[in-house]
C-alpha positions as CSV (number, residue, x, y, z in Angstrom):
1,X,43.1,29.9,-53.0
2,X,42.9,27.9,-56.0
3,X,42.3,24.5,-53.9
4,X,39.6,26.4,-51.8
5,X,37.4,26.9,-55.1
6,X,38.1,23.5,-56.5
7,X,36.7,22.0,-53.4
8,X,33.7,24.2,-53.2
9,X,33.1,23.6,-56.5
10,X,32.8,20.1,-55.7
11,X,30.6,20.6,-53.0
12,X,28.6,22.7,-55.2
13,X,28.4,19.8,-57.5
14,X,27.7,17.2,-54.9
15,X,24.7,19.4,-53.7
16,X,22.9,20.0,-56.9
17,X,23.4,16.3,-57.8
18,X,21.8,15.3,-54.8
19,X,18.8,17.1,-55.3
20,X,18.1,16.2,-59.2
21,X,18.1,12.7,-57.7
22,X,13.9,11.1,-56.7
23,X,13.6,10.3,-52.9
24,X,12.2,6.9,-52.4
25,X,8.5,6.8,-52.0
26,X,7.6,6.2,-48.1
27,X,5.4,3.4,-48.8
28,X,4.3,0.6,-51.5
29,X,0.4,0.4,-52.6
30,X,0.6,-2.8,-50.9
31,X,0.9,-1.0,-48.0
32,X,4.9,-2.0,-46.8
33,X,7.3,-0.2,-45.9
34,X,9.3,1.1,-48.7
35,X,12.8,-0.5,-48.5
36,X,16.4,0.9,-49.2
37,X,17.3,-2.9,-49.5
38,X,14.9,-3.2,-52.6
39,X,16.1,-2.8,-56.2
40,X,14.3,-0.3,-57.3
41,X,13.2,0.9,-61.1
42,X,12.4,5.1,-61.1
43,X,11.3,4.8,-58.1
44,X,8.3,3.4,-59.5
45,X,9.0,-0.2,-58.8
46,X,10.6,-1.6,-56.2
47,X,11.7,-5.7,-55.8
48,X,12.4,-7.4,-53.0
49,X,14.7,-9.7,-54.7
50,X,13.4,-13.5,-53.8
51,X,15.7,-16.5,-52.7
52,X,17.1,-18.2,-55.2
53,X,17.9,-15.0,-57.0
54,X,20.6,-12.4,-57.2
55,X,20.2,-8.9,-58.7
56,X,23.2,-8.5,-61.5
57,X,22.3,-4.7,-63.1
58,X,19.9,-2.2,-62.7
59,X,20.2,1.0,-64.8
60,X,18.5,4.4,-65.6
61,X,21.0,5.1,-68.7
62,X,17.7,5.7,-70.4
63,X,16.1,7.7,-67.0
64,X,15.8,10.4,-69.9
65,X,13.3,8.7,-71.5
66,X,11.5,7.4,-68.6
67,X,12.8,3.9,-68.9
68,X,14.5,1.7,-66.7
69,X,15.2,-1.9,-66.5
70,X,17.2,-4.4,-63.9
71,X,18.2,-8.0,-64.4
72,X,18.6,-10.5,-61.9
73,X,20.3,-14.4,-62.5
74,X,19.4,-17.7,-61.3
75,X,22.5,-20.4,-60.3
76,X,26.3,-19.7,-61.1
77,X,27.6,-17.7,-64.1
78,X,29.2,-19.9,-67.3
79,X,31.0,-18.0,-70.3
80,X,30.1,-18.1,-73.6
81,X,30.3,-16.3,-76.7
82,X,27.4,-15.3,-78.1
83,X,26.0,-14.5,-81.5
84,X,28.0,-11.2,-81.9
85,X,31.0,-13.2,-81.0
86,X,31.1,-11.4,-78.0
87,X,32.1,-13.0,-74.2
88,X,28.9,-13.1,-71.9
89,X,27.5,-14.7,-69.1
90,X,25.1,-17.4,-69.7
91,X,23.2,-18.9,-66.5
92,X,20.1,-21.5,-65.5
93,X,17.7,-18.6,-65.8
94,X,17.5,-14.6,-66.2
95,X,14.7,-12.4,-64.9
96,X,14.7,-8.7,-67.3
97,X,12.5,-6.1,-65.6
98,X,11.9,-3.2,-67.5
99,X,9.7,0.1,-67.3
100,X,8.6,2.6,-69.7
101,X,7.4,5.8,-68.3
102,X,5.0,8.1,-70.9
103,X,2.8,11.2,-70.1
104,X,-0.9,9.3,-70.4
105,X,-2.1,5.7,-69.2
106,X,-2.9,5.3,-72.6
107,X,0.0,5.5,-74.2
108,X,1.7,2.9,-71.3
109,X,-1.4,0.8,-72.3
110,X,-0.3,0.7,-76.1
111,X,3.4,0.2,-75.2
112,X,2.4,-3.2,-72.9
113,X,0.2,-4.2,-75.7
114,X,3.0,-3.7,-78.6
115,X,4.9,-5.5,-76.1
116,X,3.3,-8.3,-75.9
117,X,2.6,-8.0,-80.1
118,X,6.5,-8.3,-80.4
119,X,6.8,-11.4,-78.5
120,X,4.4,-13.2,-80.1
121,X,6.8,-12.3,-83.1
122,X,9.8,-13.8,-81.5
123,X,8.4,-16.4,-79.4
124,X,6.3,-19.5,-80.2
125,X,3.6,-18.7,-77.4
126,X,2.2,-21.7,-75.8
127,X,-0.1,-20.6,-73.3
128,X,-1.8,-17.2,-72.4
129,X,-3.6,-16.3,-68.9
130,X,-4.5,-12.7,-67.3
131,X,-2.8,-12.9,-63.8
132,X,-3.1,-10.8,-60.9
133,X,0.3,-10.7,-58.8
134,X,0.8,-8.5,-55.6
135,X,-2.4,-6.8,-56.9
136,X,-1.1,-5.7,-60.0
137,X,-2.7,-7.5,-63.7
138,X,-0.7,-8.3,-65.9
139,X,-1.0,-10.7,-69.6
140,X,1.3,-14.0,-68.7
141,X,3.2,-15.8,-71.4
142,X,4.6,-19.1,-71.5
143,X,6.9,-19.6,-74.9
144,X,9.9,-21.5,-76.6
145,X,12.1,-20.0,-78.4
146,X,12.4,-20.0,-81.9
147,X,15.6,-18.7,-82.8
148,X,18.8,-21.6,-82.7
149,X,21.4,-19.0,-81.4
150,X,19.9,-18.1,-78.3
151,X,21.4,-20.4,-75.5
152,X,17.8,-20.2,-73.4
153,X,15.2,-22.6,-74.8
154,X,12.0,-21.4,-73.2
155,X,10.7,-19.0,-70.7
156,X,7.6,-16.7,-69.4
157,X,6.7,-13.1,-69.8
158,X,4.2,-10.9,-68.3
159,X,3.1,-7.2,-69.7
160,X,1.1,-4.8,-67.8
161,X,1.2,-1.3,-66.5
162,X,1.2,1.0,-63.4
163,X,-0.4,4.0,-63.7
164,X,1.7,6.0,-67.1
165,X,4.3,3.3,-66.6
166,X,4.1,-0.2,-69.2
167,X,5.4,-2.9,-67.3
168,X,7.5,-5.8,-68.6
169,X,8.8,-9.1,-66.8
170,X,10.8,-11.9,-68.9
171,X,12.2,-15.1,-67.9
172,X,14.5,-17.0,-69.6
173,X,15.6,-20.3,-69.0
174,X,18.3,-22.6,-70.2
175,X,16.6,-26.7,-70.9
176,X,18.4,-28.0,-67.9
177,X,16.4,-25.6,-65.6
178,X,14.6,-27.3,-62.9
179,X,11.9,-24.9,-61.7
180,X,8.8,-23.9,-63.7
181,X,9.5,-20.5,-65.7
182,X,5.5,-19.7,-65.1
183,X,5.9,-20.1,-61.2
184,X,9.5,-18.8,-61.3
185,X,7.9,-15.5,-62.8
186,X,5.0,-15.2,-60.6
187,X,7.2,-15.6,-57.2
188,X,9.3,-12.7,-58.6
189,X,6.3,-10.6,-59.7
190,X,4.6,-11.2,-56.4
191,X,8.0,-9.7,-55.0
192,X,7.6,-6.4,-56.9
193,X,6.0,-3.3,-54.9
194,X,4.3,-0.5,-56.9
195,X,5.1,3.4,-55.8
196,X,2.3,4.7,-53.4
């Protein structure tokens, strides 16, 4: 009797899980298909990951505030410890993705521009251009970086939004990288589909 309640306990669990969980929007603005293969960001943002890339991590561990983020790598893996001392991963180049959800365009407007605020903090910013990728605008950055522990030496960033949603893209490369971080960053965005 005892198993029998476990187990539809567990079914019970499954079942209520399954509906908290966002079904996957039927189509992109672009038009496409929407695809289970795509990594997807709150169901928001969906990236068809390009060559040359492979998706690493994508979590919601912050789904409660309506942010998400994913990473993706470029070329094989190398240890190193970092600052903290701690053993990471260290590669050519890294794509971060990241969304912040908020209850007004507005406010997603502010975050991308406090975005973009912070980076000219951190970075030393050597070009800026308004870009349109995959029909979304975004504000494109090229930069070096100014701090000497940070194994990547340059890279590109774009900040826009979609809809409520702020929208971040950073690329980070290592000196040796052989590709353009400004064209690396605009092959991935133009690989990103926005929720119909």
């Amino acid at each position: 009797m005892k198993k029998m309640r476990w187990s539809v306990l567990c079914l019970c669990t499954v079942l209520c899980l399954n509906g908290c969980g966002k079904s996957a929007p039927p189509k992109a603005v672009d038009g496409s298909d929407w695809s289970e293969d795509w990594v997807t960001l709150g169901n928001v943002i969906g990236v068809d990951t390009p060559a040359g890339l492979t998706a690493q991590e994508n979590s919601d561990v912050l789904s409660t505030k309506g942010m998400y983020y994913a990473t993706w790598s470029i070329g094989e893996a190398v240890s190193y410890v970092n600052e903290d001392g701690e053993d990471a991963q260290l590669y050519d180049a890294q794509v971060y993705l990241l969304t912040a959800g908020y209850d007004s365009t507005q406010k997603a407007e502010e975050t991308a521009a406090e975005w973009l605020d912070m980076a000219y903090g951190q970075y030393a910013v050597d070009a800026e251009a308004v870009e349109t990728c995959n029909g979304q605008e975004f504000i494109v950055i090229t930069y070096t970086y100014t701090s000497e522990s940070n194994p990547y030496t340059y890279g590109a960033s774009a900040f826009g939004t979609y809809g409520n949603y702020a929208v971040s893209a950073e690329l980070s490369c290592q000196e040796g990288f052989e590709d353009g971080a400004l064209e690396t960053l605009e092959n991935f965005l133009e690989h990103c589909h926005y929720a119909a």
